[in-house]
DRENLOZA-614977 format. One record per residue: z, x, y of N, C-alpha, C in turn. Coordinates in steps of 0.001 Angstrom, whole numbers, padded with zeros to 6 digits, always signed. Layout:
BEGIN
ZXYZXYZXY
...
This chain:
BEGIN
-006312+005865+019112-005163+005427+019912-005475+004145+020674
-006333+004058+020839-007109+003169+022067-007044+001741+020923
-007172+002015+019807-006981+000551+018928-005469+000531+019025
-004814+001213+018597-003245+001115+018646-002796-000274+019786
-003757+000394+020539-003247-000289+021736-003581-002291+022445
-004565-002270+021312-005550-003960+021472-004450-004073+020463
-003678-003952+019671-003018-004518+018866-001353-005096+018996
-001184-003947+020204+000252-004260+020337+000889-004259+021719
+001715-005081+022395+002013-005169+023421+002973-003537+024256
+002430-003282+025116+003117-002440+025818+004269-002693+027228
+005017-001603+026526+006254-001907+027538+006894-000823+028426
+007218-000627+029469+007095+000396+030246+008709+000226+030766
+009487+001881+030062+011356+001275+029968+011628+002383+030753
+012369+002223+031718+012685+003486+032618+014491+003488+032291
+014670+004643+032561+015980+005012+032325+016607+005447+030934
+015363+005800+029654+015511+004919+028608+015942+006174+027391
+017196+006810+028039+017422+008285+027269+018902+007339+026977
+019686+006573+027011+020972+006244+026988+020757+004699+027005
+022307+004200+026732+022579+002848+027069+021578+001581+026960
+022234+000780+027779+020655-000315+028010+019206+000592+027885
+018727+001112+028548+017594+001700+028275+017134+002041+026963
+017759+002856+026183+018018+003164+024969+018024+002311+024350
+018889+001443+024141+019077+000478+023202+017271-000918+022987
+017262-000710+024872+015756-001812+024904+014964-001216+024510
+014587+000480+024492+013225+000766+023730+013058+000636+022266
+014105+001006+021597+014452+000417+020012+014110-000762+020190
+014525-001598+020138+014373-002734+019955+013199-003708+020171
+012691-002948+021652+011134-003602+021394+010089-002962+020467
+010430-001465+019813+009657-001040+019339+009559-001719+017745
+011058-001836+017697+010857-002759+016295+010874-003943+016318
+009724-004539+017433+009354-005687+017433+008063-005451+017267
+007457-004427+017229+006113-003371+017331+005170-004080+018428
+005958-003493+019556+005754-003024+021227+005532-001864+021105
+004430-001145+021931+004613+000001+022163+005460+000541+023499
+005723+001433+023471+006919+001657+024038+007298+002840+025183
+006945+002857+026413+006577+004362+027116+008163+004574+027802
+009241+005037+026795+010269+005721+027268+010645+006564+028459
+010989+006354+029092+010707+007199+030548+012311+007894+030549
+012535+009060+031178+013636+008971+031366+013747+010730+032182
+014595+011407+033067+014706+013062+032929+014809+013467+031818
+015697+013035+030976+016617+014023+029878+015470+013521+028759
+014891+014490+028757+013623+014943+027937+014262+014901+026004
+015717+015775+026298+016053+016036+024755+017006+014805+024071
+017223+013795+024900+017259+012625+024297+016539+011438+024271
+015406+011545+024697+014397+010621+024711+013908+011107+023760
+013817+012418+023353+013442+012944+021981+013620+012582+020139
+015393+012217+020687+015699+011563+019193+015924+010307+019131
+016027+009645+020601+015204+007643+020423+013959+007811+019705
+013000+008526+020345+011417+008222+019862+011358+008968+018101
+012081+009345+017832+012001+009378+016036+012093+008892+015692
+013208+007743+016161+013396+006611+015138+012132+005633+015393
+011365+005706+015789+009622+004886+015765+009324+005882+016302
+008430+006869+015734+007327+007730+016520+006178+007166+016729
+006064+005991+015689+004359+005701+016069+004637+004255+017156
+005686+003697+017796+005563+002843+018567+006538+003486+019419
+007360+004406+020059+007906+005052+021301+007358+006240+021577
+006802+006247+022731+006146+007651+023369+007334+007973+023826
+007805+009321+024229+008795+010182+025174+007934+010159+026105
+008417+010086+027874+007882+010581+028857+008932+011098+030006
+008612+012208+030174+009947+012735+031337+009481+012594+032675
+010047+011940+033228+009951+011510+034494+011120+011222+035517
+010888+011525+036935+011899+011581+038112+011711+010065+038612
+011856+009382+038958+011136+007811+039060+011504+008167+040840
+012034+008637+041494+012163+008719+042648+011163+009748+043444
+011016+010739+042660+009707+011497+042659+008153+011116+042350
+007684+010479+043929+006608+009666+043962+005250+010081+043182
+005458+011146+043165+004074+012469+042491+004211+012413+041234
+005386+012556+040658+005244+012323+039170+004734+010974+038775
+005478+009539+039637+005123+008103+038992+003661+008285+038925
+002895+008945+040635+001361+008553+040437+000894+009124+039067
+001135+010219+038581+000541+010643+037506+001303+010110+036159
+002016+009643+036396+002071+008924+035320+001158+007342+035178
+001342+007139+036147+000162+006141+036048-000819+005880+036133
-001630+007323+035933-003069+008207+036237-002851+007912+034774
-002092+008801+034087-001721+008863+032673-001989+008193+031402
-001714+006764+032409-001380+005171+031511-003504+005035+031461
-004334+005443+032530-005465+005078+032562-005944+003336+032352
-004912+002925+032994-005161+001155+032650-004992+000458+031466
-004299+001232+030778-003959+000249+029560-002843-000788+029929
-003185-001624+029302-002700-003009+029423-001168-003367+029672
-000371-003175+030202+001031-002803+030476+001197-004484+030554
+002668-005319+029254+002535-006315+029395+004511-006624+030255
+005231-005566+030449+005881-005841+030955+007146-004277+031264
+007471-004372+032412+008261-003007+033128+009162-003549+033132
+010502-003090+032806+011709-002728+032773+012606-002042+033588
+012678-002018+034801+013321-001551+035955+014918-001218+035619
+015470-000147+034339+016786-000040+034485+017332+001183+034637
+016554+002177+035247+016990+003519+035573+017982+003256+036987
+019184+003939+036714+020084+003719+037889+020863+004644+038324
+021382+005281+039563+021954+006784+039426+022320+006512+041038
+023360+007875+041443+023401+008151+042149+025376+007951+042885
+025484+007089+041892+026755+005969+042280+027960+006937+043091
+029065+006769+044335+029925+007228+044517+030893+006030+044455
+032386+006542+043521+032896+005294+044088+034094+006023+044683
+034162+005796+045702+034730+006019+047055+035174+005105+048474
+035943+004853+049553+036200+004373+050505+035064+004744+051303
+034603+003825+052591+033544+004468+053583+034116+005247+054350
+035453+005703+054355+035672+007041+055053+035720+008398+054663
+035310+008547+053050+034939+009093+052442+033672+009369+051248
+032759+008875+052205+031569+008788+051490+030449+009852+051874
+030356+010523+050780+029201+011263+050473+027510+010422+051094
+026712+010588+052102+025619+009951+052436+024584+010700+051818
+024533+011759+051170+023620+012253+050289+023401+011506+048890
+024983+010884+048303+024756+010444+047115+024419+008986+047827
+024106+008053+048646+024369+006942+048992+022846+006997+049225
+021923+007362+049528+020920+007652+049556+019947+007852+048248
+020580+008718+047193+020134+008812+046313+020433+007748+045483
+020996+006624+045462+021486+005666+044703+020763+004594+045315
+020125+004584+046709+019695+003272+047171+017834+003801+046941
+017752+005166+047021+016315+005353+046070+016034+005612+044809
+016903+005433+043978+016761+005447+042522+016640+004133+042070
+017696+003207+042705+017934+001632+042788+017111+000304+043281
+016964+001278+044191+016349+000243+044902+014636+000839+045177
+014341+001704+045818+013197+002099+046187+012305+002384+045201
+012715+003171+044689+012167+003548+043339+011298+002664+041895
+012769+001505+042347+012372+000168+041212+010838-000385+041917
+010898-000376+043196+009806-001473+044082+009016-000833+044040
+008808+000414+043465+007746+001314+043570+007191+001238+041943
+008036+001255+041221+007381+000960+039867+006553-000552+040128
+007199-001444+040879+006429-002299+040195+005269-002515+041127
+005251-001987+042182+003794-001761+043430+002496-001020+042203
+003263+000025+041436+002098+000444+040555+001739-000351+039581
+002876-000886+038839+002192-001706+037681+001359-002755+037899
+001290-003588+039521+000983-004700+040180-000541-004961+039275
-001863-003693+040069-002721-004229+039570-003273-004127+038324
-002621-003439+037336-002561-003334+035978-002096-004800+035429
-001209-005411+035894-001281-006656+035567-002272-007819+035669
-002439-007424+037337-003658-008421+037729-004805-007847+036893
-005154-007369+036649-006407-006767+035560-006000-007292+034270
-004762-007691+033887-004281-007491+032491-004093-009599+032555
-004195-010001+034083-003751-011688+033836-002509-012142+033826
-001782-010952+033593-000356-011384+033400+000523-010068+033278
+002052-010398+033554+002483-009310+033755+004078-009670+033616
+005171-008706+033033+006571-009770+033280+007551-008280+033598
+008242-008595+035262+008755-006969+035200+010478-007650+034887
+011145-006773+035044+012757-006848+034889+013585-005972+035409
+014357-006545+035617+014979-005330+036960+017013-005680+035835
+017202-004602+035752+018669-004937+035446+019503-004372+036127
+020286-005244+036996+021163-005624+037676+022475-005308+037538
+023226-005615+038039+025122-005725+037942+025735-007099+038523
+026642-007476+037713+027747-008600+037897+028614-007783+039426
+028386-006661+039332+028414-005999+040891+028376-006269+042300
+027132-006829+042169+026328-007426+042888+027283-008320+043673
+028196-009172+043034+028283-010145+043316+030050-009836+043676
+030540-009130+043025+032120-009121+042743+032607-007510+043046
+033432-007562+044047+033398-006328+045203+034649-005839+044380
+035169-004179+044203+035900-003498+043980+036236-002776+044924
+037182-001908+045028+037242-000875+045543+036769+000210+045873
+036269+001335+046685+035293+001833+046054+034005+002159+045979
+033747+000736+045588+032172-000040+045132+031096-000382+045940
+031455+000231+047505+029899-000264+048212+028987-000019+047862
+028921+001525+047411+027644+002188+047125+027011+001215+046361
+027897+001300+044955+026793+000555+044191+026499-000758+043867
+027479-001428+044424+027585-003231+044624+026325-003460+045766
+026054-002204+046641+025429-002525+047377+023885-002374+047067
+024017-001384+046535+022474-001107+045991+022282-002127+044491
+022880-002576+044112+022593-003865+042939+022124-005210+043975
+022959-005479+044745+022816-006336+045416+021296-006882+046107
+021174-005099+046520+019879-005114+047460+018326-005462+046160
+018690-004949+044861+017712-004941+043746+017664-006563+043599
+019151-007133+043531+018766-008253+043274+017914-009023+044096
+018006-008989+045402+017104-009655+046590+015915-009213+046192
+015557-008155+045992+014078-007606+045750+013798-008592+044743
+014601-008405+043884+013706-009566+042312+013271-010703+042573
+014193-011615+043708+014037-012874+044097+012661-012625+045043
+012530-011535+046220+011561-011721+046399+010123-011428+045840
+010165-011116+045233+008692-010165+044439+008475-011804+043399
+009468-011828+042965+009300-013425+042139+008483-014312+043060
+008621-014410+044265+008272-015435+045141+006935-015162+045856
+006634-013618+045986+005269-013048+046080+004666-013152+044552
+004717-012927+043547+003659-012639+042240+003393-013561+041238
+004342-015187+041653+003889-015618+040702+002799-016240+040772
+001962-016086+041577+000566-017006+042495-000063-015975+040965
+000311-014962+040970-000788-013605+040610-000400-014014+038599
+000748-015331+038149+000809-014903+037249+001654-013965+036263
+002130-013392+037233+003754-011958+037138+004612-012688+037171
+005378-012555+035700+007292-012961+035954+007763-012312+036489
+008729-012465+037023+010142-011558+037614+011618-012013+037192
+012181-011336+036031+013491-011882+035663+014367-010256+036291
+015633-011323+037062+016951-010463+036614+017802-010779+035552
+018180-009349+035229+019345-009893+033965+020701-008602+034771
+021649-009312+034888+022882-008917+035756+024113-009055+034717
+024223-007525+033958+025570-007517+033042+026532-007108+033679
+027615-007728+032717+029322-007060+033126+029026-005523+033059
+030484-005089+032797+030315-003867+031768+030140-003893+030734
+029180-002719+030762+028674-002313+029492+029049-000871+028935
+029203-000614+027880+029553+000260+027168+027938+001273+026606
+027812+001849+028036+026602+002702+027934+026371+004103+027350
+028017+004663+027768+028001+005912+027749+028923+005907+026199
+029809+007305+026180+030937+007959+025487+032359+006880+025556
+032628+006310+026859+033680+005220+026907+033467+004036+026280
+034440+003527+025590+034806+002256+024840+035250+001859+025617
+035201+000548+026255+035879-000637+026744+035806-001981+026117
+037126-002179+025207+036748-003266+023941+036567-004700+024485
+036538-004894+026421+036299-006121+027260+035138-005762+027546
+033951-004983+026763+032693-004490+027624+031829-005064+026650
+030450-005200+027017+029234-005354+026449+028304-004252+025402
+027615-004816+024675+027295-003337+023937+025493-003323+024517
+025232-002016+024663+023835-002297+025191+023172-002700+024740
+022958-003415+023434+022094-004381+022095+022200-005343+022624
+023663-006315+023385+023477-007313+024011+022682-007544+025183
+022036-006699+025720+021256-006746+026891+020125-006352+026428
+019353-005282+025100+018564-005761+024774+017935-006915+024046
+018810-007051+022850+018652-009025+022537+018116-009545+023742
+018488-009947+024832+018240-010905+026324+016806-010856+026495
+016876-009402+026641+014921-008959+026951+014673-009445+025751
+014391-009102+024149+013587-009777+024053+013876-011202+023444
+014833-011909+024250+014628-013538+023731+013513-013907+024717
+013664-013437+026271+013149-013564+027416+011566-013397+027239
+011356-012497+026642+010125-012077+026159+009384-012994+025302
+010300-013593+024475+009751-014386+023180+008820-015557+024224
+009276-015883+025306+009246-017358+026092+007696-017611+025911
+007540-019133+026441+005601-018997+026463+005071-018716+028165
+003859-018455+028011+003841-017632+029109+003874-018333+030547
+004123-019791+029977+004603-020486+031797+006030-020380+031774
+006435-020112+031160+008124-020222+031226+008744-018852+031757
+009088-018947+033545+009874-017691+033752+011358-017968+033970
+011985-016908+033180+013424-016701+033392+013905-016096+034856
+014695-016824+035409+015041-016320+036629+015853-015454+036765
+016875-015518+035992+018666-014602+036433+018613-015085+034740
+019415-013592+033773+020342-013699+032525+021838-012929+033285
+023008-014012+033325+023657-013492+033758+024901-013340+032834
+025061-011832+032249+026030-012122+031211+027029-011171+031155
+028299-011566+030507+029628-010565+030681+030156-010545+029285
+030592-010337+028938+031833-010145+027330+033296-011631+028152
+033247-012261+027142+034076-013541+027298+035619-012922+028128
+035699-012023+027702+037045-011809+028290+037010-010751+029625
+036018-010977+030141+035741-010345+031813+035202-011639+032579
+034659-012475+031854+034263-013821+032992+035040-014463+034299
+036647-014119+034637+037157-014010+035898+036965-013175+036993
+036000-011413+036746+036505-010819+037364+035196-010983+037915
């Protein structure tokens, strides 16, 4: 296994049972990345990793549950991790603030936000050991463009995005990229929205981003389906 591993770049995809997640571990795997799928839902991380068993591991994991990350990264034993993927996201209410649930508002700003800064506090010196390192945080056009509703999670995109800008501005001394990539909607789940994105378009991004040479960091991919670019 341990040769497997001098041979092929590793990639560390959280969220990666559905959607964007889903779609980015395919895709780097058939770029032959290896591939550490992270996700709860154990029985669909199950039939991503068939379609490459020998380049997607399954791993079930709470990413907000600090005890599991450490051992998962007990787990990893320092192998060479060449870039994290920050797109596990949860928790969302969309609701008025006079009707807001602070249990789910909480759980959405530590799945989102806390959680992400915590993946990449671990991967930190695995990089610095490794010389280099490129994390990614995916974002929302959210962020930026307020609904109804939408504090919760306009707010917790928002707050991810500041994190990216700053961690960019702490790690690149160390060598570490930091890209956001901030989609419209996307067509993650069971719903069709024929003005939405397909999650292939957001993996394509990662790996054009990826392809880059290694002084070249991408700052912001900021992308929508042509016929949402007003909203």
């Amino acid at each position: 296994m341990e040769e497997i591993f001098k041979m092929k770049k590793i990639a560390i995809v959280t969220g990666s049972s559905l959607g964007i997640g889903a779609a980015t571990a395919l895709k780097l795997a058939s770029l032959d990345y290896y591939v550490f799928a992270l996700s709860r839902d154990y029985e669909k991380l199950k039939n991503i990793a068939l379609k490459f068993p020998k380049n997607i591991e399954q791993y079930q994991i709470d990413i907000t549950n600090y005890d599991e990350v450490n051992i998962f990264f007990k787990y990893l034993n320092n192998l060479p991790v060449d870039v994290l993927i920050n797109n596990a996201g949860g928790g969302t209410q969309h609701s008025n603030i006079e009707d807001m649930n602070t249990n789910l508002w909480k759980i959405c700003y530590d799945t989102n936000v806390v959680a992400s800064a915590n993946m990449v506090k671990q991967c930190i010196p695995n990089f610095i050991n490794n010389k280099k390192g490129n994390v990614i945080f995916i974002t929302s056009t959210a962020a930026n463009n307020f609904f109804p509703g939408g504090a919760n999670y306009s707010g917790t995109k928002m707050a991810e995005s500041i994190l990216s800008k700053y961690l960019r501005s702490e790690l690149h001394t160390k060598n570490i990229k930091v890209t956001e990539i901030s989609p419209g909607t996307v067509n993650s789940r069971e719903n069709i929205n024929k003005n939405a994105l397909l999650p292939e378009d957001i993996a394509n991004s990662i790996s054009w981003l990826l392809s880059m040479p290694d002084y070249v960091n991408i700052n912001l991919i900021d992308i929508s389906h042509i016929n949402n670019l007003s909203k």
